[in-house]
VEXLUMPA-456521 format. One line per field, with one value per residue (C-alpha): residue in one letter; chain; x, y, z. Coordinates in steps of 0.02 Angstrom, whole numbers, padded with zeros to 5 digits. Layout:
N
residuo [A / ...]
cadena [A / ...]
xx [X / ...]
yy [Y / ...]
zz [Z / ...]
END
This chain:
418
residuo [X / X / X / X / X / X / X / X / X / X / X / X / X / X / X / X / X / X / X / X / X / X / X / X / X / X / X / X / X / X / X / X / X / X / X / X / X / X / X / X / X / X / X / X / X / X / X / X / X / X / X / X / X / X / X / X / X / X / X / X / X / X / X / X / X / X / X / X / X / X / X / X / X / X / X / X / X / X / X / X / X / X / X / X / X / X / X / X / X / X / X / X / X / X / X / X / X / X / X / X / X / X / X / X / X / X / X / X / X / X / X / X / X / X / X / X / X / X / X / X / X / X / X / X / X / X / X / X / X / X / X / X / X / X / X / X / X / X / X / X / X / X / X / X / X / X / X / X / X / X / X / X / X / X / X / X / X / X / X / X / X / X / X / X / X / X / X / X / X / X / X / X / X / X / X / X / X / X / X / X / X / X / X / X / X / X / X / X / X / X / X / X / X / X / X / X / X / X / X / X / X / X / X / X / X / X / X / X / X / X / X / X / X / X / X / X / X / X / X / X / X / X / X / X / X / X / X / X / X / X / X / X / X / X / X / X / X / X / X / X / X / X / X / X / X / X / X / X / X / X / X / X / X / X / X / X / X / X / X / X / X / X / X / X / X / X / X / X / X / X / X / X / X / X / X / X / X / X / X / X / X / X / X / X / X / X / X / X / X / X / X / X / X / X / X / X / X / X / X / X / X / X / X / X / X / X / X / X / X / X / X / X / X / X / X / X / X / X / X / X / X / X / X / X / X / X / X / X / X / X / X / X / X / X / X / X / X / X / X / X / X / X / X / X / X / X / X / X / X / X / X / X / X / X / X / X / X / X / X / X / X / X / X / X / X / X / X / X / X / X / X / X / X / X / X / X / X / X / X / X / X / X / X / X / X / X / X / X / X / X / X / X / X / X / X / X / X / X / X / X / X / X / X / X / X / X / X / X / X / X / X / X / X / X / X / X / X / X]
cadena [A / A / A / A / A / A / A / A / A / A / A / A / A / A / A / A / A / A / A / A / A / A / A / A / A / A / A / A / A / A / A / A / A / A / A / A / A / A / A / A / A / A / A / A / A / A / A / A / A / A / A / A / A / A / A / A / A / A / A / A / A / A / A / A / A / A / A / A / A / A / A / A / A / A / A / A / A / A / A / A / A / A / A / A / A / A / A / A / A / A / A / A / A / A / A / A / A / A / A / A / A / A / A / A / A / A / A / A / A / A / A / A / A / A / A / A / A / A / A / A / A / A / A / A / A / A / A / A / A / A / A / A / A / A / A / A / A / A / A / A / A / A / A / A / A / A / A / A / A / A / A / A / A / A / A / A / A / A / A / A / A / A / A / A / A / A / A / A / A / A / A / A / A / A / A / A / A / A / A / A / A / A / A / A / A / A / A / A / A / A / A / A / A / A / A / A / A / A / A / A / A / A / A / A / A / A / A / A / A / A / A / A / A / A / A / A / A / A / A / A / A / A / A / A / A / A / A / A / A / A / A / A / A / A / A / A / A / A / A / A / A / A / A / A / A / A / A / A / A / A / A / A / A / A / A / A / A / A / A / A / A / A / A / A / A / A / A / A / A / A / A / A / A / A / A / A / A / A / A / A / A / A / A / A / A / A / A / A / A / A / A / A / A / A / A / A / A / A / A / A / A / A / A / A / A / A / A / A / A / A / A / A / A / A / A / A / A / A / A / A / A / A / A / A / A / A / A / A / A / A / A / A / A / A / A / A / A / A / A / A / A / A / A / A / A / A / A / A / A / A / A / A / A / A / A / A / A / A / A / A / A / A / A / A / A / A / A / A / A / A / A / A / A / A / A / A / A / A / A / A / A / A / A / A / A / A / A / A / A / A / A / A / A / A / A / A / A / A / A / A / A / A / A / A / A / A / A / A / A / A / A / A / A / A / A / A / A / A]
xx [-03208 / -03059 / -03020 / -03035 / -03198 / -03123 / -03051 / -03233 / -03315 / -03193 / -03231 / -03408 / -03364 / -03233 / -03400 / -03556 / -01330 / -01267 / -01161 / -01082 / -01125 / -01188 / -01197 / -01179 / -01324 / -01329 / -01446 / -01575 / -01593 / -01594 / -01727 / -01803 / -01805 / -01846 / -02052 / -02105 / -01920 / -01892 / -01990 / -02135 / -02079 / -02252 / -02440 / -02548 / -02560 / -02637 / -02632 / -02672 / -02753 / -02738 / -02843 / -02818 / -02648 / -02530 / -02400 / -02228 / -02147 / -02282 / -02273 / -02086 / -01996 / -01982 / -01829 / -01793 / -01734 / -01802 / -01904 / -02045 / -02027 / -02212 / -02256 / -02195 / -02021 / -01947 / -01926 / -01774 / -01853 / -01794 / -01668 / -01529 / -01523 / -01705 / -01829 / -02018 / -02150 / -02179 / -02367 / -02274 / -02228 / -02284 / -02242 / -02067 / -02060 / -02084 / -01937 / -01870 / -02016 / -02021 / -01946 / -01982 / -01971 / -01951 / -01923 / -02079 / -02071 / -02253 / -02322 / -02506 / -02558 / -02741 / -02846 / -02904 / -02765 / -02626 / -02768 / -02783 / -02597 / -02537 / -02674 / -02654 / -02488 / -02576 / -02628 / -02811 / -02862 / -03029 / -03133 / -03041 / -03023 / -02851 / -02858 / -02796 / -02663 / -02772 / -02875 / -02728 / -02671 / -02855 / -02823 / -02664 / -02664 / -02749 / -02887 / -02867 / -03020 / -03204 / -03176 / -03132 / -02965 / -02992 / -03079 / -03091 / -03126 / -03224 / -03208 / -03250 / -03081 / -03004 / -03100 / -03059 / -03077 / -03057 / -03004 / -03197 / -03302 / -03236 / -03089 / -03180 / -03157 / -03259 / -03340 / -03352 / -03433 / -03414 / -03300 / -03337 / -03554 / -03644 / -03664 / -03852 / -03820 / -03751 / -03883 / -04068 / -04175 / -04271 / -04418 / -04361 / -04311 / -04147 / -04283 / -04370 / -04226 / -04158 / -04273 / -04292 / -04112 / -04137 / -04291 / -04176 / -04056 / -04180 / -04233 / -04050 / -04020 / -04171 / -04121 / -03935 / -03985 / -04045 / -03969 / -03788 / -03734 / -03587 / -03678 / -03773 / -03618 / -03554 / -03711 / -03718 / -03546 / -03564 / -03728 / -03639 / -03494 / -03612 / -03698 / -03549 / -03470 / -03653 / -03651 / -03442 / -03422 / -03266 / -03369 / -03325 / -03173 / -03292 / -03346 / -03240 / -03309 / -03226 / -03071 / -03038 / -03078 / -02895 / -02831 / -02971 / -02924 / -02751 / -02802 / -02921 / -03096 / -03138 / -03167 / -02975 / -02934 / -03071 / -03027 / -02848 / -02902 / -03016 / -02855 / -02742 / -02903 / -02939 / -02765 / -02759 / -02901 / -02818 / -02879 / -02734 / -02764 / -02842 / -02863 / -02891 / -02976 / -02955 / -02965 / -02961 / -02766 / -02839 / -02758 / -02776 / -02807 / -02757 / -02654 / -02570 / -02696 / -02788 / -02601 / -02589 / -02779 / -02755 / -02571 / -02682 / -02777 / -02664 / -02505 / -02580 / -02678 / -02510 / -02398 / -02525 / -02550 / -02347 / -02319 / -02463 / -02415 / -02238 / -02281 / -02378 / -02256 / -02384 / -02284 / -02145 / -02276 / -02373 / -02331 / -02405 / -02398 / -02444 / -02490 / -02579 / -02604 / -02452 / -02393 / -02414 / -02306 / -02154 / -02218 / -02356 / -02466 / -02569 / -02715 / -02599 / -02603 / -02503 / -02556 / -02534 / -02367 / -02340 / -02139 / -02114 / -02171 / -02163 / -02225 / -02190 / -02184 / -02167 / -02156 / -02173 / -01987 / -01939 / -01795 / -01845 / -01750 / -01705 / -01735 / -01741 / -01687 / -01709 / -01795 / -01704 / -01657 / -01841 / -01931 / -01970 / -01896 / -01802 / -01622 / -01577 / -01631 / -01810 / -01935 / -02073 / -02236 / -02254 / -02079 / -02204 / -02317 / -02186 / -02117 / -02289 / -02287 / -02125 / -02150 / -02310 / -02196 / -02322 / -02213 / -02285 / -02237 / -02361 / -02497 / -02687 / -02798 / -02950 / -03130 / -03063 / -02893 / -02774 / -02634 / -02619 / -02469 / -02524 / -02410 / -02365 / -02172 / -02087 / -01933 / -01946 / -01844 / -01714 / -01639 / -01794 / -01763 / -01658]
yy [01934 / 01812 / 01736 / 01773 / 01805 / 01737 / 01577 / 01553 / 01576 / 01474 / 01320 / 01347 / 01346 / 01171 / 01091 / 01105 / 00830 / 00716 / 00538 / 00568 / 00632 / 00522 / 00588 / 00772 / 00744 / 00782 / 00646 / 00796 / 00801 / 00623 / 00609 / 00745 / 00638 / 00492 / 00491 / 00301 / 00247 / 00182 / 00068 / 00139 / 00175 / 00207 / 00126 / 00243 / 00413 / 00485 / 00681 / 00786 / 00975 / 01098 / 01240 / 01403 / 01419 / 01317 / 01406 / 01326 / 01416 / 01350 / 01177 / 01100 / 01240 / 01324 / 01467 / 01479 / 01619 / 01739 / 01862 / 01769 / 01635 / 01649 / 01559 / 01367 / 01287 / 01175 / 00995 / 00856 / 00702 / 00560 / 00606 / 00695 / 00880 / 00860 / 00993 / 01020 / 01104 / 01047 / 01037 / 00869 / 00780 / 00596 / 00647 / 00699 / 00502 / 00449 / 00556 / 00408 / 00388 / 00553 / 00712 / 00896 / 01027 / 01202 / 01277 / 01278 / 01445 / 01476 / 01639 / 01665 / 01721 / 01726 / 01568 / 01526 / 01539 / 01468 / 01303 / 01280 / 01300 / 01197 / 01061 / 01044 / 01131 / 01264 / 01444 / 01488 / 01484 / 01558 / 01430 / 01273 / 01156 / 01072 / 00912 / 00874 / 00737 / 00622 / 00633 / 00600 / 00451 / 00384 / 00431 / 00361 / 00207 / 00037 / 00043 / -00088 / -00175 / -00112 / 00040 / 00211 / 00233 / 00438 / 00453 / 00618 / 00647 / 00790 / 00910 / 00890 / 00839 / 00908 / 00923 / 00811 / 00917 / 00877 / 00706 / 00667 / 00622 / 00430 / 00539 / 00642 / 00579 / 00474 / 00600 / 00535 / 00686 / 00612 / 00460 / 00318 / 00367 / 00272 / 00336 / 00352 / 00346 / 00191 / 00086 / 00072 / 00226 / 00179 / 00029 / -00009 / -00216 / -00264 / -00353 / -00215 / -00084 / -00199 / -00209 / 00000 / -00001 / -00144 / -00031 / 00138 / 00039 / -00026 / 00190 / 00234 / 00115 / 00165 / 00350 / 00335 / 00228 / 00406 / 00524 / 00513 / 00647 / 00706 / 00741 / 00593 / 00461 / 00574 / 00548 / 00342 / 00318 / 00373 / 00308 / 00125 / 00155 / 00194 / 00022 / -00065 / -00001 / -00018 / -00197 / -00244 / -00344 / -00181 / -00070 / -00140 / -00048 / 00126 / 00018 / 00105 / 00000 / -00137 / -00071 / -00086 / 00050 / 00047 / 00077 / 00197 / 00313 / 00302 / 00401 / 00512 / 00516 / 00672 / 00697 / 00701 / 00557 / 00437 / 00520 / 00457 / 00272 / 00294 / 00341 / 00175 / 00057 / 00112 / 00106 / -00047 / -00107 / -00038 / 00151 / 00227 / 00400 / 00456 / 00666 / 00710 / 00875 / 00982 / 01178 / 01283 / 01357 / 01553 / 01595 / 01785 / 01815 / 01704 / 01610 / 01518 / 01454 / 01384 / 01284 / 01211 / 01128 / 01090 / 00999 / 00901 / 00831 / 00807 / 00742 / 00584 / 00519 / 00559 / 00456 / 00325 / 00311 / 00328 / 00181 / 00073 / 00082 / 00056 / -00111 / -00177 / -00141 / -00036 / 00124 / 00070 / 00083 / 00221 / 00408 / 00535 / 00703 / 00861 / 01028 / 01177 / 01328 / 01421 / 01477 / 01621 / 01767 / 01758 / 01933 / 01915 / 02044 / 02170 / 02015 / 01911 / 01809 / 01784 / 01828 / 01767 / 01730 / 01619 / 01665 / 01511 / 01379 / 01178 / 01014 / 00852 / 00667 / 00522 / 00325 / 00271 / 00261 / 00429 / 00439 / 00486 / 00590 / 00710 / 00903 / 00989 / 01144 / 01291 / 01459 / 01621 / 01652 / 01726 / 01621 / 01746 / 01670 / 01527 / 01509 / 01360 / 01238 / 01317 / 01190 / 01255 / 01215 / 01096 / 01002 / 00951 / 00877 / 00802 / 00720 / 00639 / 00563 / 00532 / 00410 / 00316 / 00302 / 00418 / 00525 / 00706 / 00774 / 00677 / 00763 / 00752 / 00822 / 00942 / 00924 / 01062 / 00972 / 01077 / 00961 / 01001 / 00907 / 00816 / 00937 / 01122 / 01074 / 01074 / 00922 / 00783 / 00822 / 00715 / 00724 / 00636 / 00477 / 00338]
zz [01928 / 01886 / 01730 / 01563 / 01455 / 01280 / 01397 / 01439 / 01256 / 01191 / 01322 / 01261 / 01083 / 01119 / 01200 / 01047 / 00951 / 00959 / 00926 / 00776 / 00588 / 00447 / 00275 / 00333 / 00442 / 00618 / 00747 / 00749 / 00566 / 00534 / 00658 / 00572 / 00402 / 00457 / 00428 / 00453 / 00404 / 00600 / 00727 / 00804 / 01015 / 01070 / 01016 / 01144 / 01185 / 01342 / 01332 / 01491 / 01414 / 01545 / 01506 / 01546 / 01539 / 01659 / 01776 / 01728 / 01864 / 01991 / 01913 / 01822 / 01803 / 01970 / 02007 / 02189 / 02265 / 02106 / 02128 / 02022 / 02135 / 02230 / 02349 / 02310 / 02351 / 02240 / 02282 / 02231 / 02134 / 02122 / 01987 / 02048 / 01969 / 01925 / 02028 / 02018 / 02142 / 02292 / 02231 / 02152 / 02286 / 02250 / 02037 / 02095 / 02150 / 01972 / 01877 / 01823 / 01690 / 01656 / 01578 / 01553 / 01415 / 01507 / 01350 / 01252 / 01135 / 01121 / 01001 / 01034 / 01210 / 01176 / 01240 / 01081 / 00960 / 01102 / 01116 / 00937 / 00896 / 01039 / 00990 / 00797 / 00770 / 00655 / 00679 / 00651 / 00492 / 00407 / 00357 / 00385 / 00519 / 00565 / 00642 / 00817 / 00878 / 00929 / 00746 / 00666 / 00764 / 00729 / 00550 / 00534 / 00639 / 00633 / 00771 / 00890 / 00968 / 00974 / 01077 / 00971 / 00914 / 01015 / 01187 / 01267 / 01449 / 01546 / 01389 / 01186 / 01110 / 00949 / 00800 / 00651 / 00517 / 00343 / 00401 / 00418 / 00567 / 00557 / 00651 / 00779 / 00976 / 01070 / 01234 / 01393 / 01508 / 01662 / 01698 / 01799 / 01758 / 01636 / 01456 / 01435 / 01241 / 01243 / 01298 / 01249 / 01322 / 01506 / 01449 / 01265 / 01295 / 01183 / 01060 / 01036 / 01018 / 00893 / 00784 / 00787 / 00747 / 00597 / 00530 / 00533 / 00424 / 00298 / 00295 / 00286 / 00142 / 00041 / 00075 / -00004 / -00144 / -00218 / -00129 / -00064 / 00050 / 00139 / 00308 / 00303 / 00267 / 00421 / 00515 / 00465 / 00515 / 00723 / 00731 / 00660 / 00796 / 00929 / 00892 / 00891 / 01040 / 01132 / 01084 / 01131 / 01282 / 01298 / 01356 / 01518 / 01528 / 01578 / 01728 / 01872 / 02014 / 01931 / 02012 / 02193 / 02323 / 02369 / 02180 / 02149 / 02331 / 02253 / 02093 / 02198 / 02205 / 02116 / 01940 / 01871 / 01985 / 01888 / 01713 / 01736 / 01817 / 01647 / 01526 / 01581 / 01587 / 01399 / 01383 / 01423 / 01288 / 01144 / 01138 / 01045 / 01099 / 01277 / 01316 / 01492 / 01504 / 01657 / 01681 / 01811 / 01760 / 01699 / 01863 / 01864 / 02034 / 02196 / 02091 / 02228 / 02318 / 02165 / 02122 / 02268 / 02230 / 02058 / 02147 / 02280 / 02126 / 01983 / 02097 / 02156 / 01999 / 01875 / 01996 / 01995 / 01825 / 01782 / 01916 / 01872 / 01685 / 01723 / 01854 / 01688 / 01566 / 01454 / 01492 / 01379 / 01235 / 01310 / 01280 / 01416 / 01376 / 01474 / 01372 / 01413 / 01265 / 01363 / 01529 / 01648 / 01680 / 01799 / 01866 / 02003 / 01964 / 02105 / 02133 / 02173 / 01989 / 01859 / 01682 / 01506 / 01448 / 01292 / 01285 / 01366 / 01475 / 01502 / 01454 / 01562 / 01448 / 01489 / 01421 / 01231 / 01213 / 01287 / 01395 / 01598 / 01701 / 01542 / 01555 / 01387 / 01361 / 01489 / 01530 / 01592 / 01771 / 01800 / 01675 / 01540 / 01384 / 01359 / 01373 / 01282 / 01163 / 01119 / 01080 / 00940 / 00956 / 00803 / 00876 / 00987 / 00888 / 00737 / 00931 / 00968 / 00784 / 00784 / 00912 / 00825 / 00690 / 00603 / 00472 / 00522 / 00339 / 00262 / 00133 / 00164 / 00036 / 00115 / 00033 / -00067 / -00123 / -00057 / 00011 / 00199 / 00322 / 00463 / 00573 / 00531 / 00495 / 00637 / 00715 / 00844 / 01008 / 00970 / 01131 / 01206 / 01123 / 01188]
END
């Protein structure tokens, strides 16, 4: 059997320098310090989760000629120096847009702790929740329209934590089908689901004037969001067919395909923060042939979404990010797979104000560790806010007032930045 038991569990469990010196500070560092003190690059985030683990050797980071090559060639993009896989081919068109981190120095190499780390910057904790990126971008940014400020395709996004459930994602299981929670069930007329909804308010508001509870304010609050999103002529923007059958064979017709046509149409309405779930990257055994699959998928949607975003203009406020919770080992092992390896690996971004055609930092010759410039994970994440002119430092107080930062320390990638 392939792949990894805890990968699975956990799945479960995620479903129910520089120009010059100034003051004796270097770019990095005044980056570092700047919190909110600069103009916001970026108003939208889409993040692509790859779960399992993603190959960076396989993927933007390949090493020809090594002995952990396997079985891909690398391919020129459109920026000169710049290689990725050849899985790429129609991504490697778009380098202009974007750039790649091949230095990533992960520490956990368990499913679990590497997705938790990699998605809120923290390590596991007992008994207390840290908030995702896309919960703190809904915490910390105006929402924008009727649709939720966090929408998370084909998996459960990040949980919100002790930033409350006003912060938790928006779940959209399938894209492009309708949500049957969103509409009145099968025979109930508007009229008469109306009035159901106007008599569960009258119960609710005899209910808290003598009892006020934490789970039910919780409760109140996404059954008033799911009314109001039911009700908002936006909900058009899940209506795929909209689209034409040309733009939507460009994305792909598959399930990754429509949950990126998805991510630039909400995009496009003012969702500040889209996730794009896809797995499939536990790549123990036939590793190759399973790359080359997850290539024919991913390869035309990104390249559609980068272009399309860049023909409207939106990229230049848009930030696209790809993360998985680390990579897989330059060693092929005896099945023909690689295995865990959170050492190092890569990221590709793209848009919101971040230079294209930029590799940061580097790996070793084989891809074991990284050379140069290693990237931390929360650099990551203090990069994302950095953008969204969010200041990642900042103090949040958990139900049990202990002062928590929105990201685990950690520096924006200066070098990113124009």
């Amino acid at each position: 059997m392939s792949g990894c038991f805890d990968y699975r569990v956990s799945r479960r469990s995620m479903l129910g320098a520089s120009t010059g010196l100034f003051l004796g500070l270097g770019v990095k560092q005044l980056v570092a310090r700047a919190g909110t003190d600069h103009k916001a690059s970026a108003e939208h985030v889409i993040l692509f989760w790859n779960g399992g683990g993603m190959s960076h050797i396989d993927t933007f980071d390949p090493k020809p000629g090594r002995p952990t090559q396997g079985e891909f060639n690398p391919i020129d993009t459109t920026v000169p120096g710049m290689q990725v896989s050849e899985i790429f081919p129609q991504l490697a068109k778009q380098a202009k847009h974007f750039s790649l981190i091949r230095s990533i120095a992960g520490t956990n190499g368990d499913h679990g702790r590497g997705t938790y780390q990699l998605q809120t910057s923290y390590n596991v904790f007992p008994n207390l929740t840290h908030p995702g990126l896309g919960n703190i971008v809904t915490n910390e940014l105006e929402q924008i329209g009727d649709l939720p400020s966090f929408v998370s395709i084909s998996g459960q996004g990040t949980r919100a934590g002790y930033l409350g459930q006003k912060c938790e994602a928006f779940y959209v299981g399938r894209p492009g089908e309708k949500d049957p929670y969103l509409a009145f069930p099968e025979g109930i007329t508007n009229l008469r689901g109306n009035k159901r909804l106007e008599a569960l308010a009258k119960i609710n508001s005899r209910f808290t004037s003598s009892a006020q509870a934490e789970q039910f304010d919780a409760t109140s609050t996404a059954t008033q969001d799911a009314v109001r999103l039911m009700r908002s002529p936006a909900l058009e923007a899940f209506e795929l067919q909209n689209e034409s059958a040309e733009t939507r064979e460009r994305y792909g017709v598959n399930e990754f395909g429509r949950g990126c046509l998805l991510a630039r149409r909400l995009v496009e309405k003012g969702v500040r923060f889209v996730q794009v779930n896809r797995g499939g990257f536990d790549v123990h055994m036939n590793a190759f042939p399973a790359m080359e699959n997850h290539g024919e998928i991913m390869d035309p949607a990104l390249a559609a979404l980068i272009s399309d975003l860049a023909a409207s203009g939106l990229l230049a406020k848009t930030l696209i990010i790809t993360l998985s919770e680390f990579g897989r080992t330059p060693k092929i092992n005896k099945d023909a797979g690689r295995d865990h390896h959170a050492s190092v690996f890569s990221a590709l971004i793209a848009g919101g104000g971040i230079k294209g055609g930029t590799v940061i930092g580097s790996s070793d010759e084989d891809g074991y560790k990284p050379k140069d410039r290693p990237v931390e994970v929360p650099d990551i994440h203090a990069t994302v806010c950095h953008a969204l002119g969010i200041n990642p430092a900042k103090e949040v107080a958990t139900p049990l007032q202990r002062p928590l930062k929105l990201v685990d320390g950690g520096t924006p990638v200066a070098e990113l930045f124009a």
